[in-house]
N, C-alpha and C positions, 0 to 999 in steps of 0.2 A: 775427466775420463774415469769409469769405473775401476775401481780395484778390486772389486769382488763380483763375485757373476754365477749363477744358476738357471737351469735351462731345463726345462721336463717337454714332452710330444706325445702328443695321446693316440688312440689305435690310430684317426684318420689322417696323421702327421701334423697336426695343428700344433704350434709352440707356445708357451708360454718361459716369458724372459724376467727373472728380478737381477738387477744391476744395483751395486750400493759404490757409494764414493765411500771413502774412509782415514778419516784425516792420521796420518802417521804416527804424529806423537800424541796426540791425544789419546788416538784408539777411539773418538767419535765417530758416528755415522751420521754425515752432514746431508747427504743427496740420496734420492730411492729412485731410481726407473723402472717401470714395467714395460714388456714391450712382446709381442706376437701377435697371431690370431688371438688366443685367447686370451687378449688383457682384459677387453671387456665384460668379460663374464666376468670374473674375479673382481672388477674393479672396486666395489666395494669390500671385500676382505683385505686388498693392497691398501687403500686407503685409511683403515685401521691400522693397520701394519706401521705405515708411514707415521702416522701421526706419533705412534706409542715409541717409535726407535729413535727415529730424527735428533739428532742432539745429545743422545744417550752412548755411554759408552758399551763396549764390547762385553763387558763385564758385565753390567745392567740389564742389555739385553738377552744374553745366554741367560739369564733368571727368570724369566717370562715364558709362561705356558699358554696352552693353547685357548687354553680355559680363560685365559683372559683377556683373552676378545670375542666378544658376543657375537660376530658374522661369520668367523670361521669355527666356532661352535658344532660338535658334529650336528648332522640333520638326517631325516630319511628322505630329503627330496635332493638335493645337492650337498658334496663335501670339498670342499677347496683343498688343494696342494700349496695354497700361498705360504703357509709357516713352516712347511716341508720347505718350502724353497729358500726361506730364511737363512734355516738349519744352513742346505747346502752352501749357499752362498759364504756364509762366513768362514764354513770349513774349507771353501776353495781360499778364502783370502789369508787364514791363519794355517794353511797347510797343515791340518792335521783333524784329528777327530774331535770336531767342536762338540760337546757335552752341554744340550740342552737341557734343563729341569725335568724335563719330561720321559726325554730322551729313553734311559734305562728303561721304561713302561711302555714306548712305544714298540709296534708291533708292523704294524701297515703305517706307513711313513705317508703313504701318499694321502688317504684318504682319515687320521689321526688315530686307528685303532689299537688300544693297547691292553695290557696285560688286565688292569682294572678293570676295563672295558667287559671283557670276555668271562672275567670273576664275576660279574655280578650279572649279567645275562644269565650263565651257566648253576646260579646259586638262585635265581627268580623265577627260570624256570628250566625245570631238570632235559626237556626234550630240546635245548637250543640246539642247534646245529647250522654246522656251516653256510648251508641256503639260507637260514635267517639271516645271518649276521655277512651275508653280499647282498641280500632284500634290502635292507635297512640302513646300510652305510655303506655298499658299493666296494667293501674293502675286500681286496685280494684280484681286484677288475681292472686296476690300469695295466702296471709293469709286472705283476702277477711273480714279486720275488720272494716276494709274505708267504704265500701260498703252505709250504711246508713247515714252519716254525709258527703257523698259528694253528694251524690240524695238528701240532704237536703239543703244542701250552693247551688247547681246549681238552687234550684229552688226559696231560698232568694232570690239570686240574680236575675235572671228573675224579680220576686216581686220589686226588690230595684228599679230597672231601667227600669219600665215600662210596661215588659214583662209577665203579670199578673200570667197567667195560663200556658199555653203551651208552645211547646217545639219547635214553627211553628210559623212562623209569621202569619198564620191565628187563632191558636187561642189565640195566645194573645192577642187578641182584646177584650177578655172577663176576668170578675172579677172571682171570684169564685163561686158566684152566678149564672153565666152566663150567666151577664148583660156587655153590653157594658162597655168599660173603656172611664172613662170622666176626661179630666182633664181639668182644670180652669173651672169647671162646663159644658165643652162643648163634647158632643159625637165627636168621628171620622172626621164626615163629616164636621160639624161647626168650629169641629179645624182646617181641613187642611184650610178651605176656608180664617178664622180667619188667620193664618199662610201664607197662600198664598200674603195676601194683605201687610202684616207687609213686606215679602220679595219683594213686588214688588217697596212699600215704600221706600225701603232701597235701591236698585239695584235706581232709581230716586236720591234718596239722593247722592250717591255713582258717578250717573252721567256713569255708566253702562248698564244700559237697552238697549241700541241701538248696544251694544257690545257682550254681553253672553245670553243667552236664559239659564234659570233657572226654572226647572219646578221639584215638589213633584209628584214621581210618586206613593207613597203608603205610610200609616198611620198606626203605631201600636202602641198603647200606646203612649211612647217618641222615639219611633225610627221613621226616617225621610227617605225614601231614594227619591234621589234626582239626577235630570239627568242635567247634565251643556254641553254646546256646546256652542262655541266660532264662529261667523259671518264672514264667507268666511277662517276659521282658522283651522288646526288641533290640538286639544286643548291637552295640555301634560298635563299629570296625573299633574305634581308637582305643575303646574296654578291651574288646577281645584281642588289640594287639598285646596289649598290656599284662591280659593274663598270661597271654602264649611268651612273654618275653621272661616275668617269674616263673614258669613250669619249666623254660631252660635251661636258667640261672642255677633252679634246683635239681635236676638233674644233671647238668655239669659238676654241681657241688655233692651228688652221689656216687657218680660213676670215676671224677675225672675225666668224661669225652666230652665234647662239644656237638650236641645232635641239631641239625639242624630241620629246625620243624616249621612246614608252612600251613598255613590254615587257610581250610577249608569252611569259608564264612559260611553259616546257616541260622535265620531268623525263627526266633521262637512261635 
């Protein structure tokens, strides 16, 4: 007979059941049952699941992320609840707040969306917003209790890193007030110029200037984008990463800020 037990229903009432036996003194989990309508769909993410806990103590398992199982993997076509269910199950069995690895970073429990997640969408590209991010991973869609606490880290975030206000690289360029963003005391315009010279500085320093063309094509807050072409060259992504990750490095080591610059690839 199970000793631990979790149970999720999605809009059309359809259930899904994870059941674990649980040996007392050991703290093994010897036995896994799935069981609803929806076991079948899942049955391959459970079956990973099983394989990886079966035998493993409570311990072992609460150390295991989501990441490491390749079928419950997020996806843009389906995202399983089966390690969500995990989660609950053991927190029913050890009455209290089981603390998965992940845990602290998740955000959408159902569909695996978390804090990381949202960072690096939001730093990839400046216009994400919420319709992308239920597009693409369905999260904030089943039990919709995410909902407020991720409209609320997407827009920390924006804030942390420069992105003041909006959800656009045009208005982020304003505070909340709906004043220009200055940083080092300088508006937009004074920075790029400010910025422009440091990099031109540097490309001199570097003994590059007669080699790459380097030019900030737009300003928003801390984000930089930036167009590099290499002189009579077809310039490969992996160079022009490379240069844009030294012109950071050196501007960090001029200013103290951390700007973050995307490039805006262009073949010579």
């Amino acid at each position: 007979m199970a000793n631990a037990h979790a149970r999720t229903t999605n809009s059309k009432g359809e259930d899904l059941q994870l059941l674990l036996d649980i040996d007392l003194s050991s703290q093994k989990i010897f036995e896994m049952r799935v069981k609803g309508a929806l076991a079948s769909a899942y049955s391959d993410e459970f079956k990973e699941i099983e394989a990886a806990i079966l035998g493993q103590t409570l311990d072992a398992v609460l150390k295991l992320k989501r990441s490491d199982f390749k079928s419950s993997s997020q996806s843009t076509s389906i995202a399983t609840p089966a390690f969500w269910l995990l989660h609950r199950a053991i927190e029913n069995y050890i009455g209290s707040e089981a603390v998965l690895a992940e845990t602290k970073d998740r955000l959408c429990l159902c569909f695996g969306i978390g804090v990381s997640d949202l960072r690096a969408q939001i730093l990839k590209r400046s216009d994400y917003e919420l319709k992308h991010l239920i597009a693409e991973t369905f999260a904030t869609s089943a039990c919709g209790s995410c909902l407020p606490s991720i409209r609320k880290t997407m827009e920390e975030l924006r804030l942390s890193h420069g992105m003041i206000e909006g959800l656009t690289h045009s208005k982020g360029r304003f505070d909340k007030a709906g004043n220009w963003v200055k940083v080092k005391g300088m508006y937009p315009g004074p920075l790029l110029v400010f910025l422009d010279d440091a990099k031109n500085a540097w490309m001199k320093r570097e003994a590059i200037d007669s080699q790459f063309s380097i030019e900030f094509s737009n300003i928003e807050g801390l984000h930089l984008t930036v167009r590099i072409s290499e002189t009579g060259k077809t310039l490969e992504r992996d160079r022009a990463e490379k240069v844009l990750q030294a012109l950071s490095d050196y501007l960090k080591s001029e200013t103290g800020i951390l700007f973050f610059l995307h490039l805006e690839f262009l073949d010579s």
